[in-house]
N, C-alpha and C positions, 0 to 999 in steps of 0.2 A: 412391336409385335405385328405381323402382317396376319391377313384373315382374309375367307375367300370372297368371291366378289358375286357368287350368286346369288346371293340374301338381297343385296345393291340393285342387282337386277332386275328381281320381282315387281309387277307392277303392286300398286296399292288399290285395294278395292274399293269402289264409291259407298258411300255410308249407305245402311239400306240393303245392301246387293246380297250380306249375309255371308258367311263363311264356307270358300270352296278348298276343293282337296289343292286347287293348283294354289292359292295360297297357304296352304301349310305347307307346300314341296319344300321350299327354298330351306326352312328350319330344322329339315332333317338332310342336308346337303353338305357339305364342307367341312369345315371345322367345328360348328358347334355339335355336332352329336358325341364328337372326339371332347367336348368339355368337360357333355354332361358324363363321360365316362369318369375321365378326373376328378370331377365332384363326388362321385359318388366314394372312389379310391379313396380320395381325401379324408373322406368324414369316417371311414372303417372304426377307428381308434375310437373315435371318440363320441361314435355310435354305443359303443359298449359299455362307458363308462359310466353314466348314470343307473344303466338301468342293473348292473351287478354290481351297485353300492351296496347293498344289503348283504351279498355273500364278501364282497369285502369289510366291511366293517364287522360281522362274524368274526373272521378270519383275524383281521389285525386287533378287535377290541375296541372300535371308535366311538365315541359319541357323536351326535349330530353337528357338533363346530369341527371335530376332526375332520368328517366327511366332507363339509365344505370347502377344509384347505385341500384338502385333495382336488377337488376339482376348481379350486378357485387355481391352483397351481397352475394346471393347464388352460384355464380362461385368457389369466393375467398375464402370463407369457406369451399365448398366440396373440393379445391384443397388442401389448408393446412390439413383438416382431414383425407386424404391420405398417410400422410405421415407415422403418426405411423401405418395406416392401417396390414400392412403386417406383424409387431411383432401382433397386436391384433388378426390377425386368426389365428397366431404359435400357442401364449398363447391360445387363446379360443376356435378356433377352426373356419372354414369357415361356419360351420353349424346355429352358431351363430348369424356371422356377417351378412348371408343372410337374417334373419329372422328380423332384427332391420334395414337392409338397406331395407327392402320393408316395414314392417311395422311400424318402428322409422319413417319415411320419410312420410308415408301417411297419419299418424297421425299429423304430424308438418302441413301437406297439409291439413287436416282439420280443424286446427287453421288460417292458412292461410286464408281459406271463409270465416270464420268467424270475420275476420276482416276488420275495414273498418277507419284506421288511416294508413298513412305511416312511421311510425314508425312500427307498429305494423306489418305490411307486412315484413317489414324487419326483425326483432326480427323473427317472426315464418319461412321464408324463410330461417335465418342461422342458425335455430335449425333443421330445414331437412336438411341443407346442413352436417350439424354436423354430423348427424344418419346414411347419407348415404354415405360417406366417404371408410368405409370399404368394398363394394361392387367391384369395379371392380381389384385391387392389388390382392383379393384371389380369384376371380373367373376366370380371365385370368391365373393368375397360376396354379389355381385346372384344370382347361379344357386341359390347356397343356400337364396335365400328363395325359391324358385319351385317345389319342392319339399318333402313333408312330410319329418323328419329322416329317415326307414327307408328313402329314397331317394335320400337324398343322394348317395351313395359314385356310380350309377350315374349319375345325372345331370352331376354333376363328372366322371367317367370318359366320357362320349359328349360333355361340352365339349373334352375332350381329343385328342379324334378331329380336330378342327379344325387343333390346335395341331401334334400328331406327324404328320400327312397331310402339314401341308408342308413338314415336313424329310424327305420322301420324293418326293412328288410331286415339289415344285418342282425336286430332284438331276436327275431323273428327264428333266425340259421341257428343265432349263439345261443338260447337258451335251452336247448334241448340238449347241446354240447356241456353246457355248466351243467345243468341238470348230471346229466352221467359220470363229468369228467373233475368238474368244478370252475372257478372263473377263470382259474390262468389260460385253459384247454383254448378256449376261441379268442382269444390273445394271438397264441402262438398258431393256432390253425388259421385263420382268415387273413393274417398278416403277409403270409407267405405269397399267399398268389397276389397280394396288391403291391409287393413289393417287383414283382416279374411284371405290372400290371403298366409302371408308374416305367419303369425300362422301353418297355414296346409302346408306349404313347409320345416319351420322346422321340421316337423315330417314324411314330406315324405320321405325327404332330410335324420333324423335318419334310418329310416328304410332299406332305402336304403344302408344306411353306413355299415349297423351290417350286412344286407344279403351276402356281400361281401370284408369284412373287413379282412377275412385272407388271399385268394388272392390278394387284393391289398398291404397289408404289404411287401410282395414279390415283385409285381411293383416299388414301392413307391422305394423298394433296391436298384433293377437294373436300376433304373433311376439315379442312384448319380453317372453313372459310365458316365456321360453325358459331358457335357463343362464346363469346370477346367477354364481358362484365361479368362479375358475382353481383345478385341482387340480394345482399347480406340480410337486409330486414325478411325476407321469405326462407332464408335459408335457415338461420340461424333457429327458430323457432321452429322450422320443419324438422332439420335434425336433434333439438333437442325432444320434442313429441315421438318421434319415429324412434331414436335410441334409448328414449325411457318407457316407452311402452315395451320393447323388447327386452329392453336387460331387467326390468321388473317382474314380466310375466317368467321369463326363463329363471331367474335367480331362485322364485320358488317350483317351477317344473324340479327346478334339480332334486327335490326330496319327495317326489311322486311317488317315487319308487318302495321309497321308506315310508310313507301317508298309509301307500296301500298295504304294505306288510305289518304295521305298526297300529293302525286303526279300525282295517277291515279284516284283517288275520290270514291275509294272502299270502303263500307259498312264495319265497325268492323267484323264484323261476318265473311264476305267472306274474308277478308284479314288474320283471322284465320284458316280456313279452307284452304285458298292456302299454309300456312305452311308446312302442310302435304306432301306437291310437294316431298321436298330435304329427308326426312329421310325412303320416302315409296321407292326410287329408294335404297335406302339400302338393301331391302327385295333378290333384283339381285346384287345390287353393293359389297356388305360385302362380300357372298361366292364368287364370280368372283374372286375379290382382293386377297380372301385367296387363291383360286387356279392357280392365278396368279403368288401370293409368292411362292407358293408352286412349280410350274413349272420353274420359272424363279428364282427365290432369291427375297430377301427383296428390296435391294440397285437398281435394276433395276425399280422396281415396285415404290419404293416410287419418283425415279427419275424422273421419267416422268408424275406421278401425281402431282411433287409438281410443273414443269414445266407448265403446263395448268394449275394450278392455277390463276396465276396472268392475266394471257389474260384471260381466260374467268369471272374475277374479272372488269378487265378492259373493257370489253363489254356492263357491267351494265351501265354505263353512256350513249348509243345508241339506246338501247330499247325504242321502241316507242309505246310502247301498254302492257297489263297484258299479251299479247298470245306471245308475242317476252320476256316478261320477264320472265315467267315458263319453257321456251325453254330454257334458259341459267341455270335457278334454277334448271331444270332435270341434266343437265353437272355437275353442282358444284356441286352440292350432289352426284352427281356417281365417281367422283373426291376422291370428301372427305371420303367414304363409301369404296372408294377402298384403300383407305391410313390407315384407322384406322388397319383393322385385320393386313396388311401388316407389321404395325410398332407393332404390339400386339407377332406376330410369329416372329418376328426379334429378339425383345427383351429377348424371353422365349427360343431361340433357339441358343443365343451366349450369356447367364449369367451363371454361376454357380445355381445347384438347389440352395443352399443355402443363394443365394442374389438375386434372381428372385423375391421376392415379394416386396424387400426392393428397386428393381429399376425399376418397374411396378410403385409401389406408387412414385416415383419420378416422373417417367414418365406423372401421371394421376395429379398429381402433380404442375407440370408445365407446360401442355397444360390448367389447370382451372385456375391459379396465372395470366400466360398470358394474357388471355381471359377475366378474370376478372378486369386487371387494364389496359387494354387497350379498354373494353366495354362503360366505363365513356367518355375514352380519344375522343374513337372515336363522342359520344354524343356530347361530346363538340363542337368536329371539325363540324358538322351536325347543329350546330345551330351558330356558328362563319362563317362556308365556304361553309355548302352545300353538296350534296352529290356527285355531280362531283367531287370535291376537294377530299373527303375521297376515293370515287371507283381510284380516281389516284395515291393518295398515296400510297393505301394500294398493288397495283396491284404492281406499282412498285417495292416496299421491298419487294414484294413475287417475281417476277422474279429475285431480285439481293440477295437475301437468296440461291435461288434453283440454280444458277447459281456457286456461291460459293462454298457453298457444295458440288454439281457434282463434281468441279473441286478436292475437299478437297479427298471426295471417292474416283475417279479415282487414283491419285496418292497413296493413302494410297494400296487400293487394289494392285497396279502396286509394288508398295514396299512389297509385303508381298509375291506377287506371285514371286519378284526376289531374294527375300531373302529364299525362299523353293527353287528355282531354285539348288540356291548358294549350 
């Protein structure tokens, strides 16, 4: 994947000196604004699906484990189609793969309205999850090099902006459509133009390539001169904290929808449109996080996000009204939003170029596998115990994950700083 060379460019600012407009110019130049266009494509589908679980389970008759094969269907298949992701953009190219991951994806999402069997919902939900698989291993990678490392975090955080905008936005368009039309309407309406969307980005996305494809050849060189070693004792414990904080806090996001139509007597519609709440504080949360990483390190940043996990996981069982619940939904989602770019820049900045995409796609990998077969588990818990029971469990294994790990990074780092000492 080539990317343009004026992010490369940009001087870097002296600590202190404060944030001017000529360094933010470079992140809205080239290729990445063309990313965040594709993230946002990307996510259309599956922006909608949580949050008109309610009028789907209506519709088909599910209980709370049905509703999470459904959506474990499309977790578990975009996670496993990750994996070979990162050989398919070597081989093909990320030009490609953007084009089939926004419009492979929107297409399957227009089969999706179109159906009205639960089987059928499933079948076409893990033919998107299929298509869209190779989206985020080549684009976290191709952005990385588009930027110098001390940049990384916020660049990966304003590609995010793409991705969290339209599991807000789009709640936001669709539910006024389901309202009048019902849930297949903004299926088949908002798929259309991302699939003409995901067409014209391959070709913008070419153009862009050849404008500047023999200065980046150059880049592309002087980037292999980057990180050689995996330092496994940091890593292994960062991604296990970073993708159990996420696929725990999401596995129960997914029955938000149904919490608030089920507990507080919310109307389907408006309990989709509250969805919107967790992924619109991303628009602030994503950059913050990357320039968090960016100032402080990854391992600080993810440590103290994954710590406020579990308490404010844990708080959900006390909330006594929808305006004490959105309060805690803004927290987790600034949480969560601040943990993704952190673990995205972590990863792309202590891998080898050469296995950066090959352990991106792991990484994307196994926070969906997770998420995926613990989305059912949790449905089940929710109709056996309840949601107090699930808000306690889960809080808990996220306080004794983040607790562990801390402990695992501190020592690992303390060993590595006495062994350069030595």
């Amino acid at each position: 994947m080539t990317v343009p060379p004026n992010l490369n460019q940009s001087p870097t600012a002296p600590k202190g000196s404060g944030i001017k407009l000529s360094d933010l110019r470079p992140y809205f130049t080239g290729l990445l604004p063309l990313f965040l266009i594709a993230h946002f494509g990307h996510h259309v589908v599956g922006a909608m699906l949580n949050p008109f679980m309610p009028m789907i389970r209506d519709e088909l008759g599910l209980n709370y484990t049905q509703a999470g094969v459904v959506i474990s269907a499309f977790s578990i298949t975009g996670g496993i189609s990750q994996l070979p992701a990162g050989w398919l953009a070597d081989r093909f190219g990320a030009r490609l793969m953007i084009a089939v991951s926004v419009s492979g994806v929107a297409l399957a999402g227009l089969l999706v309205g179109l159906s009205h069997s639960y089987l059928a919902l499933i079948a076409f939900l893990v033919l998107a999850a299929l298509l869209g698989g190779g989206y985020h291993p080549s684009a976290a990678n191709a952005i990385s090099t588009i930027v110098p490392p001390e940049r990384r975090g916020r660049a990966l955080g304003l590609h995010l902006i793409g991705g969290s905008s339209a599991f807000w936005v789009v709640p936001l368009i669709a539910a006024p459509i389901a309202a009048a039309w019902g849930w297949h309407a903004p299926f088949i309406t908002l798929t259309i133009p991302v699939i003409i969307l995901g067409i014209v980005l391959y070709y913008l996305v070419g153009r862009q390539q050849r404008i500047t494809q023999q200065t980046l050849k150059a880049a592309d060189e002087s980037a292999a001169s980057t990180k050689t070693k995996i330092e496994w004792r940091i890593l292994v414990p960062f991604l296990v904290m970073s993708v159990a904080t996420g696929t725990l806090t999401q596995s129960v996001a997914a029955y938000y929808s149904l919490y608030l139509v089920d507990h507080f007597g919310l109307l389907a519609p408006a309990a989709a449109a509250l969805m919107a709440i967790t992924p619109a504080v991303g628009v602030l949360a994503a950059p913050l996080g990357g320039y968090l990483s960016d100032r402080f390190g990854g391992t600080s940043v993810i440590i103290v996000a994954s710590l406020l996990a579990g308490p404010l996981l844990f708080t959900m069982k006390f909330v006594p009204n929808v305006a004490f619940f959105v309060i805690v939904l803004l927290l987790i989602g600034g949480m969560n939003m601040t943990r993704m770019p952190t673990s995205e820049s972590f990863l792309v900045s202590n891998i080898p170029p050469h296995r950066r995409s090959t352990m991106l796609g792991i990484y994307f990998f196994a926070g969906a596998e997770m998420s995926g077969v613990l989305t059912p588990f949790i449905g089940h818990l929710i109709d056996t115990r309840g949601f107090d029971t699930v808000f306690t469990i889960t809080s808990v294994s996220l306080i004794t994950i983040a607790v562990v790990c801390s402990i695992l990074l501190w020592r690992a780092r303390r060993s590595i700083r006495a062994s350069g000492a030595m």
